[in-house]
PQR file with spaces between the fields and no chain letter, atoms N, CA, C, O and H, PARSE charges and radii, in Angstrom:
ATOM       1  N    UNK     1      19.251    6.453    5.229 -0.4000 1.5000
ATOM       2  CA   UNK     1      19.989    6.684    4.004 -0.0000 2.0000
ATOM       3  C    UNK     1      20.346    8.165    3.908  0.5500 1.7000
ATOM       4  O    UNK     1      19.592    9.081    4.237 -0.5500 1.4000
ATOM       5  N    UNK     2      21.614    8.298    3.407 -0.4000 1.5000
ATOM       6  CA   UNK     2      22.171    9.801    3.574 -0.0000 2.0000
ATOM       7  C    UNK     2      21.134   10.571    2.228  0.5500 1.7000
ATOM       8  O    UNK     2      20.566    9.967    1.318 -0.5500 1.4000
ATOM       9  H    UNK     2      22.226    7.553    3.140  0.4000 1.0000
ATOM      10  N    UNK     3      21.143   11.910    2.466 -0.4000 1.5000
ATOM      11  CA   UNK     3      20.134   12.292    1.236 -0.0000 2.0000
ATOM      12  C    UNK     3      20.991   13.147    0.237  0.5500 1.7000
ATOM      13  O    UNK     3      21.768   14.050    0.547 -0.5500 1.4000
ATOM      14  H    UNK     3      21.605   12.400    3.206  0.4000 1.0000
ATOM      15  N    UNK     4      20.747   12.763   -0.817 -0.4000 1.5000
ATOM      16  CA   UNK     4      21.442   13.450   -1.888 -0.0000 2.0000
ATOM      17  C    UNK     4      21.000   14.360   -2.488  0.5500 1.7000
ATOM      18  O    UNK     4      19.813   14.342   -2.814 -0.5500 1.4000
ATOM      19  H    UNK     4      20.116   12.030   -1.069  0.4000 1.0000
ATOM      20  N    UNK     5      22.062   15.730   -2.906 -0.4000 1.5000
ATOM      21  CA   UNK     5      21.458   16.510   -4.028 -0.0000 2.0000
ATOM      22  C    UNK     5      22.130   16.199   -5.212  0.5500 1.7000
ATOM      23  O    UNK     5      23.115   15.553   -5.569 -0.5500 1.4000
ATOM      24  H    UNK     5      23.026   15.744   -2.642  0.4000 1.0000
ATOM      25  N    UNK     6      21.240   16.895   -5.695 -0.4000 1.5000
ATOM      26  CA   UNK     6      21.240   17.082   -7.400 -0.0000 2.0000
ATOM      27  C    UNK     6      22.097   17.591   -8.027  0.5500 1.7000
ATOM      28  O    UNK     6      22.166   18.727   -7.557 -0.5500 1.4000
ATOM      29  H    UNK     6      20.439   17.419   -5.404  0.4000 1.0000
ATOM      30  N    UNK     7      23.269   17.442   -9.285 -0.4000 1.5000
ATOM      31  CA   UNK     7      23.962   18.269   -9.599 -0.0000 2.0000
ATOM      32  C    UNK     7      24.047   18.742  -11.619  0.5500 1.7000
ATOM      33  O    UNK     7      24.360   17.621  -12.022 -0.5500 1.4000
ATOM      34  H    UNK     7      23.213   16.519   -9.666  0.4000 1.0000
ATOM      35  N    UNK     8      24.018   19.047  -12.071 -0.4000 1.5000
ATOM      36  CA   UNK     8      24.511   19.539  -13.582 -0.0000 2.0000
ATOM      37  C    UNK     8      25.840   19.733  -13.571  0.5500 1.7000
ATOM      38  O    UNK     8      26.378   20.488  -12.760 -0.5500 1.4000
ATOM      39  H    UNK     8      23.763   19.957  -11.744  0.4000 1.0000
ATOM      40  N    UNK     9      26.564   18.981  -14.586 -0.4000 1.5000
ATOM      41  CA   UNK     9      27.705   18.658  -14.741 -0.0000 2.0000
ATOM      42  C    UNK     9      27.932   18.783  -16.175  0.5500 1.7000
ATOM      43  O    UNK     9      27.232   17.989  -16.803 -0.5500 1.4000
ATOM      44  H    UNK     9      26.127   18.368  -15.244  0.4000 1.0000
ATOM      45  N    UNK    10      28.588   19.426  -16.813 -0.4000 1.5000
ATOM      46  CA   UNK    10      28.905   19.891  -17.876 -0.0000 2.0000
ATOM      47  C    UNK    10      30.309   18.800  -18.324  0.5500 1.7000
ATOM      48  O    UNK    10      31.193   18.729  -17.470 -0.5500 1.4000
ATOM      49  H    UNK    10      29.158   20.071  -16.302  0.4000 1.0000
ATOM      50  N    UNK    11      30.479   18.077  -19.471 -0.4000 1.5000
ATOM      51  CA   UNK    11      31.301   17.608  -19.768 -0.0000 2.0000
ATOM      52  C    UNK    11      31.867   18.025  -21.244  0.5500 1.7000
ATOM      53  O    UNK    11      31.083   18.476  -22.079 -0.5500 1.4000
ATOM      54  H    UNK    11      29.760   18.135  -20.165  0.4000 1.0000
ATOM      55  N    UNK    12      33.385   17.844  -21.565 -0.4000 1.5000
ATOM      56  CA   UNK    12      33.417   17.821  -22.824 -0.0000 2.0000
ATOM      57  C    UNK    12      33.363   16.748  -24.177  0.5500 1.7000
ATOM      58  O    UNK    12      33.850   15.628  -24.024 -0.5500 1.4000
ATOM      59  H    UNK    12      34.022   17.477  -20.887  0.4000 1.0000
ATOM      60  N    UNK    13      32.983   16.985  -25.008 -0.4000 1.5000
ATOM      61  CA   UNK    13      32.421   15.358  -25.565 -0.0000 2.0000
ATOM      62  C    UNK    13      33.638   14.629  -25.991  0.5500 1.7000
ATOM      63  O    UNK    13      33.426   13.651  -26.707 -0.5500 1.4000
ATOM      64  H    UNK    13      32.587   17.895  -25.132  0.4000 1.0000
ATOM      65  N    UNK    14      34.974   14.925  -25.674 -0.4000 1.5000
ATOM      66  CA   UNK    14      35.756   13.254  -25.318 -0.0000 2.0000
ATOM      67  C    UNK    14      35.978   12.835  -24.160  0.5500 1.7000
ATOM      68  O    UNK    14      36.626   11.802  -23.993 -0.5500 1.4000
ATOM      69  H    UNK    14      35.146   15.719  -25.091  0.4000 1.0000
ATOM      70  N    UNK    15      35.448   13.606  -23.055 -0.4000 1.5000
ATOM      71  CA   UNK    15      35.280   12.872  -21.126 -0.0000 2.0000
ATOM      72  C    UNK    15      33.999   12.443  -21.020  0.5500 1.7000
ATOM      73  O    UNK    15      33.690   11.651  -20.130 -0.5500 1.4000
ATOM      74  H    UNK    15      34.922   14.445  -23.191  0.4000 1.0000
ATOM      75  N    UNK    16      32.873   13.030  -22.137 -0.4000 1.5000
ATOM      76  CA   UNK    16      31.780   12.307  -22.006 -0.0000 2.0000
ATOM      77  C    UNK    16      31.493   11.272  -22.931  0.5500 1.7000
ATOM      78  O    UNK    16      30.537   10.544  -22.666 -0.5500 1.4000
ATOM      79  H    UNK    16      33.124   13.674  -22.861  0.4000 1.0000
ATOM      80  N    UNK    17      32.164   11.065  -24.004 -0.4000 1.5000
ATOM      81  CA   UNK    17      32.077    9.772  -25.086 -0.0000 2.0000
ATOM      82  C    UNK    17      33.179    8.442  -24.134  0.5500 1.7000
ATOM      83  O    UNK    17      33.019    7.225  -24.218 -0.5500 1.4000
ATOM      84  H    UNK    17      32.941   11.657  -24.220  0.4000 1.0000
ATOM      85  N    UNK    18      34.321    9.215  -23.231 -0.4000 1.5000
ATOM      86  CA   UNK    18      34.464    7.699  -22.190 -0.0000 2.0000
ATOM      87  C    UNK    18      33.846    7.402  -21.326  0.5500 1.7000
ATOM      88  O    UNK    18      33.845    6.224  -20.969 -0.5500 1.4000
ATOM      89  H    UNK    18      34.451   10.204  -23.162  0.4000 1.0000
ATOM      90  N    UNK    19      32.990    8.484  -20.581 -0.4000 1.5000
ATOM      91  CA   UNK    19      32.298    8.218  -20.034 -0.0000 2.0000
ATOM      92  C    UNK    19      30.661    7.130  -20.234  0.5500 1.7000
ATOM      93  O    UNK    19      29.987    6.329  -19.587 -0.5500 1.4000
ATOM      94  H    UNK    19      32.991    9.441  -20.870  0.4000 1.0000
ATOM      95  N    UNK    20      30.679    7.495  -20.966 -0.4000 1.5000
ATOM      96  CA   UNK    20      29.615    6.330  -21.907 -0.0000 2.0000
ATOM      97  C    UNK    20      29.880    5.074  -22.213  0.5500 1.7000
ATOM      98  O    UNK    20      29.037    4.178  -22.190 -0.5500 1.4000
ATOM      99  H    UNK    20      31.227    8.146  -21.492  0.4000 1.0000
ATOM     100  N    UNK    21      31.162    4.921  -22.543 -0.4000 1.5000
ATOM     101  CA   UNK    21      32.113    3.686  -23.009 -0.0000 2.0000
ATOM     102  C    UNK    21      32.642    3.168  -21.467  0.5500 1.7000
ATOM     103  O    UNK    21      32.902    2.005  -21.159 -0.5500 1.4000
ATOM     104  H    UNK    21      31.848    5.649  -22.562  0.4000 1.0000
ATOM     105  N    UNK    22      32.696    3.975  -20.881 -0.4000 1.5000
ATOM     106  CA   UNK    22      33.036    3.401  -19.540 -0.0000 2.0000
ATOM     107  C    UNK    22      32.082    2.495  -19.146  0.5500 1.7000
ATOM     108  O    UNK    22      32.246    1.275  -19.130 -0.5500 1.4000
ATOM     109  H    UNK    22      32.485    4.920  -21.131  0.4000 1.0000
ATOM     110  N    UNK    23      30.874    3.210  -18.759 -0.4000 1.5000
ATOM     111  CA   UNK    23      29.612    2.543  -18.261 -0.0000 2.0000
ATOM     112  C    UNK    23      29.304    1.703  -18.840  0.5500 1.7000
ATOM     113  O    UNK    23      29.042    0.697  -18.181 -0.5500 1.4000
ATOM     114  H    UNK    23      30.740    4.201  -18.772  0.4000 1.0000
ATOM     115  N    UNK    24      29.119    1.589  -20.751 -0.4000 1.5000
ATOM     116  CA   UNK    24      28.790    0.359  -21.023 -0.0000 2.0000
ATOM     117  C    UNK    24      29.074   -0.792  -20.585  0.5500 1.7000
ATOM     118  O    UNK    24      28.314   -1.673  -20.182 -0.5500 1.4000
ATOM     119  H    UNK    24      29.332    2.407  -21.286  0.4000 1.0000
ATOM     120  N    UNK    25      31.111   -0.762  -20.740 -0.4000 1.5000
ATOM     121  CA   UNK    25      31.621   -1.797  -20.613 -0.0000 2.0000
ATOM     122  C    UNK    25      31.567   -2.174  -18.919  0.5500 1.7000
ATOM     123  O    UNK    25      32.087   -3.281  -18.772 -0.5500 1.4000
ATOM     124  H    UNK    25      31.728   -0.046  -21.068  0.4000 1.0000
ATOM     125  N    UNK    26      31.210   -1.733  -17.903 -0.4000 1.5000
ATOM     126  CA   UNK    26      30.926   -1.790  -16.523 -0.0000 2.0000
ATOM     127  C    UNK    26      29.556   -2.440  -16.149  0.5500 1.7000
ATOM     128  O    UNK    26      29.328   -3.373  -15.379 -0.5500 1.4000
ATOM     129  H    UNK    26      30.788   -0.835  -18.022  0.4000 1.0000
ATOM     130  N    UNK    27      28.707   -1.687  -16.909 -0.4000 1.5000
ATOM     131  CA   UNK    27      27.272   -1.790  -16.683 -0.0000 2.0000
ATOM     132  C    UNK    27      27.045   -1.132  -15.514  0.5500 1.7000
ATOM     133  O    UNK    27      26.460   -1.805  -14.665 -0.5500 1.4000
ATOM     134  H    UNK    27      28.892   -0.929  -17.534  0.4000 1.0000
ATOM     135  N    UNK    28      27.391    0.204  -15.158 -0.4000 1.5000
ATOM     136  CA   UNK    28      27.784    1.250  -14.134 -0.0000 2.0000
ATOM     137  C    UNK    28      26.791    2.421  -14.525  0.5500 1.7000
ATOM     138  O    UNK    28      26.659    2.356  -15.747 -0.5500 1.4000
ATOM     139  H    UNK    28      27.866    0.751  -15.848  0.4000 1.0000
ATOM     140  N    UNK    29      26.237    3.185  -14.152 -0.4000 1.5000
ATOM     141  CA   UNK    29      25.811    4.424  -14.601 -0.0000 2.0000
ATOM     142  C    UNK    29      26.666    5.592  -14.561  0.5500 1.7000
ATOM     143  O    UNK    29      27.350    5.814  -13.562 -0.5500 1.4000
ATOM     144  H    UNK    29      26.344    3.238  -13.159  0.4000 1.0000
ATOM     145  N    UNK    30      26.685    6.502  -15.763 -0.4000 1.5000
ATOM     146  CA   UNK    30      27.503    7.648  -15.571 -0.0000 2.0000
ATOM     147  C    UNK    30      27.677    8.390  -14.408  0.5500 1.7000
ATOM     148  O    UNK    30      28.791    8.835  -14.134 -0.5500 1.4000
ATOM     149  H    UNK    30      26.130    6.322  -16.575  0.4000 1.0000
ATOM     150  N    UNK    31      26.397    8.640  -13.454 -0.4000 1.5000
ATOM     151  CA   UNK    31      26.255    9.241  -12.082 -0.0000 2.0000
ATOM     152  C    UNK    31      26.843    8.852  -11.481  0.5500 1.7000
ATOM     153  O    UNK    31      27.577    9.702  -10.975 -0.5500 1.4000
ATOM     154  H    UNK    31      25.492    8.278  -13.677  0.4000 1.0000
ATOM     155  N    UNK    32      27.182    6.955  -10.826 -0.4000 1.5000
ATOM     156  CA   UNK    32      27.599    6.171  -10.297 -0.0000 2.0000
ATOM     157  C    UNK    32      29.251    6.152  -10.415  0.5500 1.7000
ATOM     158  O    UNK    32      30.000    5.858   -9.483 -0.5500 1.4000
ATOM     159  H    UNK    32      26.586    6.265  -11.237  0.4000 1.0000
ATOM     160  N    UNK    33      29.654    6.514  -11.712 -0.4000 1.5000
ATOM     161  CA   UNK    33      31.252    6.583  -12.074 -0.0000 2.0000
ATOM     162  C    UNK    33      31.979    7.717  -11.614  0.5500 1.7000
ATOM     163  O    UNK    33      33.095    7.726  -11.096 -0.5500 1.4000
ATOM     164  H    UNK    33      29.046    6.752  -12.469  0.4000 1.0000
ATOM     165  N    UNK    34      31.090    8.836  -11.905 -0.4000 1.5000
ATOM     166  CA   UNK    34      31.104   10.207  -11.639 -0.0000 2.0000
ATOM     167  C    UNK    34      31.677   10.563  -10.021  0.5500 1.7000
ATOM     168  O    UNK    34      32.625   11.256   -9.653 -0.5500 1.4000
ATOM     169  H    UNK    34      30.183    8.828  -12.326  0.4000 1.0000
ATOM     170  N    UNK    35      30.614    9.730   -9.213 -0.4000 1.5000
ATOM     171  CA   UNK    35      30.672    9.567   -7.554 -0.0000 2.0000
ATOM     172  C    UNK    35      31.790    9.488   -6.937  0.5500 1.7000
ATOM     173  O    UNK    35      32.270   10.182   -6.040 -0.5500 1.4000
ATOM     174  H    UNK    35      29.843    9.167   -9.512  0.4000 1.0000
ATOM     175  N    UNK    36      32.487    7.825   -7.953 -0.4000 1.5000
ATOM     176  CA   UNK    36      33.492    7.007   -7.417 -0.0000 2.0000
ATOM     177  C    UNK    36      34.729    7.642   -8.282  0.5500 1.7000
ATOM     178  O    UNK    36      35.757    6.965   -8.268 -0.5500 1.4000
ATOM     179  H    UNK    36      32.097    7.262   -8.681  0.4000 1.0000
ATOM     180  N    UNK    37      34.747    8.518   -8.822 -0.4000 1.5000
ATOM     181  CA   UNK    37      35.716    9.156   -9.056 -0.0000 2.0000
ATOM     182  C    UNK    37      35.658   10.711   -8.506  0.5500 1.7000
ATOM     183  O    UNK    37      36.228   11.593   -9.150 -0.5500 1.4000
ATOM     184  H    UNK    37      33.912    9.068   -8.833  0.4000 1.0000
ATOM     185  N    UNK    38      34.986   10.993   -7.360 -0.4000 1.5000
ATOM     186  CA   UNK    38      35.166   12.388   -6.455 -0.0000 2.0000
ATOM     187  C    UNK    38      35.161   11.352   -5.287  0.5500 1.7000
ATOM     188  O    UNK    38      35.374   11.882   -4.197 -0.5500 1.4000
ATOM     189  H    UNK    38      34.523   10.277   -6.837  0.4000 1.0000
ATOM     190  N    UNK    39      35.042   10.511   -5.267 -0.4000 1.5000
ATOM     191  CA   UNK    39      35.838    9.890   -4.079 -0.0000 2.0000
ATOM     192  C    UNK    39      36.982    8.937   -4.100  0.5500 1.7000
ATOM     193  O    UNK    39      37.156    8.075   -3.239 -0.5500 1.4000
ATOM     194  H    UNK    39      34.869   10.081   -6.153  0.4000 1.0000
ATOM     195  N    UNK    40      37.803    9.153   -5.199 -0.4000 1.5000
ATOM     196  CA   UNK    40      39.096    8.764   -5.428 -0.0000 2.0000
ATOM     197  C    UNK    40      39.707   10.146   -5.578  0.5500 1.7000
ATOM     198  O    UNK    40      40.893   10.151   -5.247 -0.5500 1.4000
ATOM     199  H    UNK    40      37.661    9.854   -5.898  0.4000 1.0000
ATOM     200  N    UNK    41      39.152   11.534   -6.055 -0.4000 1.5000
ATOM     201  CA   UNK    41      39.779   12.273   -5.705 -0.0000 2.0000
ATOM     202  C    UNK    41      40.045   13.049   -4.298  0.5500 1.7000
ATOM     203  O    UNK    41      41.033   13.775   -4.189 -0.5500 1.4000
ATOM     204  H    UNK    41      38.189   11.530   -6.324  0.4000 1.0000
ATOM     205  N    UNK    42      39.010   12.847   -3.088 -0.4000 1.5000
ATOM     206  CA   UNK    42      39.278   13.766   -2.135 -0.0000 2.0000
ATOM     207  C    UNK    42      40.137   12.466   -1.373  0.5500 1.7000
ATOM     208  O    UNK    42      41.189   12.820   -0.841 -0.5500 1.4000
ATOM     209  H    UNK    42      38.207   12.258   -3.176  0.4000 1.0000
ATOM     210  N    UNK    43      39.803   11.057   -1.274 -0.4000 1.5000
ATOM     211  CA   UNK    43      41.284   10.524   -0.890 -0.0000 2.0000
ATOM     212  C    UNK    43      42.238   10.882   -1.202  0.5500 1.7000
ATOM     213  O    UNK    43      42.946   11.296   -0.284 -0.5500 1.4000
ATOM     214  H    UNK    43      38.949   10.769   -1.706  0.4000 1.0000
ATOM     215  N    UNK    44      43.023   10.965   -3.112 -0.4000 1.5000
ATOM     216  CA   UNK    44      44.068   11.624   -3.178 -0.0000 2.0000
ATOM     217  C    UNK    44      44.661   12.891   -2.569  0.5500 1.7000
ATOM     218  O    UNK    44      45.823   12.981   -2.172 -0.5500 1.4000
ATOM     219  H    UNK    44      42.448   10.629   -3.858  0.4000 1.0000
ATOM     220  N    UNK    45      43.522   14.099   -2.526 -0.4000 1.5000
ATOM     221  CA   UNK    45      43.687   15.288   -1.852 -0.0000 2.0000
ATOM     222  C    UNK    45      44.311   14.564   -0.803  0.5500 1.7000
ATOM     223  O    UNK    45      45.509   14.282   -0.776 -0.5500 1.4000
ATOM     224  H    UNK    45      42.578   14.026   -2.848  0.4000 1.0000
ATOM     225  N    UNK    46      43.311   14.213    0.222 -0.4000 1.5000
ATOM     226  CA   UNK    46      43.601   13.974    1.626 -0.0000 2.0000
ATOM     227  C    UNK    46      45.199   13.053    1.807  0.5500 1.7000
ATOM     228  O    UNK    46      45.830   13.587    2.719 -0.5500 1.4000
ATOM     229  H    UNK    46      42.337   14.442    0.199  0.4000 1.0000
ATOM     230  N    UNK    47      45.815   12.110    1.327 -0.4000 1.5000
ATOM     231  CA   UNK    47      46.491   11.689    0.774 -0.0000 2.0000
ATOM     232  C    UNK    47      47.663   12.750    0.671  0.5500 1.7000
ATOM     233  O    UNK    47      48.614   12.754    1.452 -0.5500 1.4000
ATOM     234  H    UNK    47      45.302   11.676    0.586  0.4000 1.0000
ATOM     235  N    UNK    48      47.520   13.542   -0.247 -0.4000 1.5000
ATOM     236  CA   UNK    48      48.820   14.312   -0.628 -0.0000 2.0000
ATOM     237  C    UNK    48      48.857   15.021    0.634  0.5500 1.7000
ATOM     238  O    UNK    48      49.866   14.702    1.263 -0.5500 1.4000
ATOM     239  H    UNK    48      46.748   13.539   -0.882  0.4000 1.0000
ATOM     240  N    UNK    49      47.965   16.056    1.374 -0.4000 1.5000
ATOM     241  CA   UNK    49      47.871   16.509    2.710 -0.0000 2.0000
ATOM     242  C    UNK    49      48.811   16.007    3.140  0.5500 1.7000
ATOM     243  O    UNK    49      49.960   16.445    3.089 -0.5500 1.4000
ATOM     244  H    UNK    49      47.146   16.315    0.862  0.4000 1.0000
ATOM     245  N    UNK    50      48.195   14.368    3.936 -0.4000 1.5000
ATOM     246  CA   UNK    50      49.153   13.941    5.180 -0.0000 2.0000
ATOM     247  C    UNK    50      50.510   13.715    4.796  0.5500 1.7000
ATOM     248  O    UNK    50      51.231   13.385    5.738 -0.5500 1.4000
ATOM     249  H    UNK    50      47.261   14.012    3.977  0.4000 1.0000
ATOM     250  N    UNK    51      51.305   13.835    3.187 -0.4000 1.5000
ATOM     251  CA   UNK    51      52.791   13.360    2.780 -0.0000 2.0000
ATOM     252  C    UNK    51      52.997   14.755    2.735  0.5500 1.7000
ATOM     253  O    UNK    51      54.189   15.004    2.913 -0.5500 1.4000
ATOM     254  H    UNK    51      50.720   14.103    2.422  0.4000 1.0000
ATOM     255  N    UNK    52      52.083   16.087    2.513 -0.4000 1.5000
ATOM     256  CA   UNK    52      52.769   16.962    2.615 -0.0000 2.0000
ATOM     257  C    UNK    52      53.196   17.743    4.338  0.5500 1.7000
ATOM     258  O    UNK    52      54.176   18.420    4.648 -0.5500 1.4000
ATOM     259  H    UNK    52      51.115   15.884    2.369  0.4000 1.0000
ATOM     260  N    UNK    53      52.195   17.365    5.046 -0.4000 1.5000
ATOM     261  CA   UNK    53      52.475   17.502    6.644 -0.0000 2.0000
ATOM     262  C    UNK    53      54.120   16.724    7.140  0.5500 1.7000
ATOM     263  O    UNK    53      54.971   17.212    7.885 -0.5500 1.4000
ATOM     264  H    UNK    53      51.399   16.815    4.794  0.4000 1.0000
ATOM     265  N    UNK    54      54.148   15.256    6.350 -0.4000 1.5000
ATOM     266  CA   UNK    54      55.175   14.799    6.925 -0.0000 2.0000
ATOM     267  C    UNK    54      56.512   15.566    6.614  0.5500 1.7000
ATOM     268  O    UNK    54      57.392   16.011    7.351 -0.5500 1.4000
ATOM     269  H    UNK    54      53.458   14.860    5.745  0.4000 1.0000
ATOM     270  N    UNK    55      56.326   15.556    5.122 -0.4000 1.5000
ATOM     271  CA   UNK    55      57.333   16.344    4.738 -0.0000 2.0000
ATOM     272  C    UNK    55      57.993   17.539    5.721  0.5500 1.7000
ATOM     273  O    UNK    55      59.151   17.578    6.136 -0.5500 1.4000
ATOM     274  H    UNK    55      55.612   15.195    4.522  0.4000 1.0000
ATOM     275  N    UNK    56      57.125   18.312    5.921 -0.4000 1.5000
ATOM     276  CA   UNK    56      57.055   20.066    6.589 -0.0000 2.0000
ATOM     277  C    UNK    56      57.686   19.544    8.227  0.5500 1.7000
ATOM     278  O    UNK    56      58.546   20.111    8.901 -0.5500 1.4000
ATOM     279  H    UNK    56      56.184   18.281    5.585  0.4000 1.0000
ATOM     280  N    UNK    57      57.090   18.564    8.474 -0.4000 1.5000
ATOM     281  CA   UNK    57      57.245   17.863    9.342 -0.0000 2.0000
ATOM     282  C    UNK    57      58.575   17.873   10.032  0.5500 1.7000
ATOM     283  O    UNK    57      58.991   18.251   11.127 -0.5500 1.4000
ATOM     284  H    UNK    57      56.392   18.103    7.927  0.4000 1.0000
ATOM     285  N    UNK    58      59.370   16.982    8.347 -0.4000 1.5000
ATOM     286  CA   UNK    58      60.629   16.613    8.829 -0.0000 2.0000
ATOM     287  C    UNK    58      61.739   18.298    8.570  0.5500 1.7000
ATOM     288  O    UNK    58      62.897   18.347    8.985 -0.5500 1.4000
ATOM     289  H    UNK    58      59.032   16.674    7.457  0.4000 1.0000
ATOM     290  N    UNK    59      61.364   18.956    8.166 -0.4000 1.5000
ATOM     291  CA   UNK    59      61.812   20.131    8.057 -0.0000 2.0000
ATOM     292  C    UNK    59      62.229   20.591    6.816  0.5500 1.7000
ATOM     293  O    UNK    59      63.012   21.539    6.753 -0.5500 1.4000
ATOM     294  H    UNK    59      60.423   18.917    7.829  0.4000 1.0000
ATOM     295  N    UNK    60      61.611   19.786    5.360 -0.4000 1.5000
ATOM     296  CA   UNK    60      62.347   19.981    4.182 -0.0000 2.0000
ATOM     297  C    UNK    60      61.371   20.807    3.629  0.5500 1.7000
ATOM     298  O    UNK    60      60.177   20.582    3.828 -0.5500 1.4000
ATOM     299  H    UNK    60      60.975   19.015    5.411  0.4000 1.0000
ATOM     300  N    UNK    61      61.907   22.079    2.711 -0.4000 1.5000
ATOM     301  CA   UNK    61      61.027   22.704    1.933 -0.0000 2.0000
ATOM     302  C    UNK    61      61.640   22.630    0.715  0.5500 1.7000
ATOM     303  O    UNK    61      62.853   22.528    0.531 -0.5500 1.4000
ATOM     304  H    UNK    61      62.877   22.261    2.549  0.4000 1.0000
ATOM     305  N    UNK    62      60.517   22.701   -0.370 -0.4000 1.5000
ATOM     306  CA   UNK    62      61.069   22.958   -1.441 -0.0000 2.0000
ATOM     307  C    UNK    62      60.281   24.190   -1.815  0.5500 1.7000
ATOM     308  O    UNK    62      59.266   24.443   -1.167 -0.5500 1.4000
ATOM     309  H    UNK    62      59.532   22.784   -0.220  0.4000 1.0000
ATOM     310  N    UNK    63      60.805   25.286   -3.187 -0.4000 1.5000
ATOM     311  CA   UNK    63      59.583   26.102   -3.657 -0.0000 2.0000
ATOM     312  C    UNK    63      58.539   25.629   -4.258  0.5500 1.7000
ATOM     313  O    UNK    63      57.554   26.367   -4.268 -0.5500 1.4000
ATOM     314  H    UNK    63      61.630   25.080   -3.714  0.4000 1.0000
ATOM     315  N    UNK    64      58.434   24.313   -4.914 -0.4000 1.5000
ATOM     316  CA   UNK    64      56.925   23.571   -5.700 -0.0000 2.0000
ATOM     317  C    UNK    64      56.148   23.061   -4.330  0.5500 1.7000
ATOM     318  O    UNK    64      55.076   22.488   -4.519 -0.5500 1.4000
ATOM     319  H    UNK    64      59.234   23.714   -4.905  0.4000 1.0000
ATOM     320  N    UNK    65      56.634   23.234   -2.868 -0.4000 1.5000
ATOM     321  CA   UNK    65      55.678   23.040   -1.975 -0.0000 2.0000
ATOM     322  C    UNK    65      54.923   23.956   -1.703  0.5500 1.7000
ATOM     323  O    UNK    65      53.932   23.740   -1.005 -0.5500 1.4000
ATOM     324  H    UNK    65      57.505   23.700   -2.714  0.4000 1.0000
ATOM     325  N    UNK    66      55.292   25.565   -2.331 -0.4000 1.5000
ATOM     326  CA   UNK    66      54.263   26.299   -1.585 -0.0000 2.0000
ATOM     327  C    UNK    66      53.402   26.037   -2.344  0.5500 1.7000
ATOM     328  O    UNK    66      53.452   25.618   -3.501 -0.5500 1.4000
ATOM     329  H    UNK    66      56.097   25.740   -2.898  0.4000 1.0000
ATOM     330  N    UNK    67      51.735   26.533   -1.036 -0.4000 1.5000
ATOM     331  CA   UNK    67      50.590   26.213   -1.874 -0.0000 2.0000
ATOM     332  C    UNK    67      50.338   27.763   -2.729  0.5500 1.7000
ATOM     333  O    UNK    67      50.836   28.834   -2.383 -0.5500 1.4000
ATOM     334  H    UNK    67      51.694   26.873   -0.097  0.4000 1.0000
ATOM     335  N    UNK    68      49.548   27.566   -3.768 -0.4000 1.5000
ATOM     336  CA   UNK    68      49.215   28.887   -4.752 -0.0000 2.0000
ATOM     337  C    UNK    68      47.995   29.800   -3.774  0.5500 1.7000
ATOM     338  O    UNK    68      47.011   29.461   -3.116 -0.5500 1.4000
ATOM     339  H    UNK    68      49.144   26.695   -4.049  0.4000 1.0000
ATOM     340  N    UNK    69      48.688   31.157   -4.100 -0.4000 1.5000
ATOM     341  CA   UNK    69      47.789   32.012   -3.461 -0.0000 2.0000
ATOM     342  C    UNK    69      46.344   32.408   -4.258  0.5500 1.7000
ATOM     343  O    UNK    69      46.441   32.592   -5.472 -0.5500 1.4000
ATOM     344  H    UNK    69      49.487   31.432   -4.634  0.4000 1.0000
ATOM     345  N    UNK    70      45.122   32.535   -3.684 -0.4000 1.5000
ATOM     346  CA   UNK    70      44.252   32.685   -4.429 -0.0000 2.0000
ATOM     347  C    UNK    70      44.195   33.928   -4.804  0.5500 1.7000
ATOM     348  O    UNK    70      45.011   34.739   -4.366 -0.5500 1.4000
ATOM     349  H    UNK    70      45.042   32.386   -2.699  0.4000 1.0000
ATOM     350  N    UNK    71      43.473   34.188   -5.451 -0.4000 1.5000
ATOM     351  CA   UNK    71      43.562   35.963   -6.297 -0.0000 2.0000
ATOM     352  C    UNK    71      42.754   36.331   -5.422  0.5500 1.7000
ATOM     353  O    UNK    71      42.006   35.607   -4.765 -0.5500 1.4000
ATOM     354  H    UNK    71      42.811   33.529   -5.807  0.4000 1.0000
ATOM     355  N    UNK    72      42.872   37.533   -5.371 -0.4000 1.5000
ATOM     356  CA   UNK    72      41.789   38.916   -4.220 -0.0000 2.0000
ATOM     357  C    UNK    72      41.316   39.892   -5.125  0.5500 1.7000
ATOM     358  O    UNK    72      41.968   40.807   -5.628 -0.5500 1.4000
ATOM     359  H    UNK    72      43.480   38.120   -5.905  0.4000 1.0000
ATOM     360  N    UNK    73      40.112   39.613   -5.288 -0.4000 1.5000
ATOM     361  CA   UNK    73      38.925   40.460   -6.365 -0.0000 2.0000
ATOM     362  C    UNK    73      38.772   41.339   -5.615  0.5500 1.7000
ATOM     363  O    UNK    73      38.001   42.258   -5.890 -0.5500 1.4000
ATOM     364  H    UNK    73      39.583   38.869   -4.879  0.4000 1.0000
């Protein structure tokens, strides 16, 4: 079994009052929802990636393709 850490997750109380309402109506645990929604997001990431490779690919740019530069502290 893969081993897990631990995390603290700070919510605000209307992502955490659906989050509650979520689980009820699931019978899911908040942790458990939490999971399966960071792994619906790094598919999407990964996802937008490979449509943005094709894109670049086929030779089209637009300016909303560049990616944002990070700041330098």
């Amino acid at each position: 079994m893969a081993k897990l850490k631990q995390a603290s997750i700070r919510f605000d109380l209307q992502t955490y009052k659906w989050l509650e309402s979520e689980a009820e109506k699931t019978s899911t645990p908040i942790s458990a929802l939490v999971r399966e929604g960071v792994v619906l997001l790094r598919a999407e990431k990964a996802l937008m990636a490979q449509m943005r490779s094709q894109i670049e690919a086929q030779g089209v740019t637009y300016p909303s393709m560049k990616r944002p530069k990070l700041s330098e502290k």
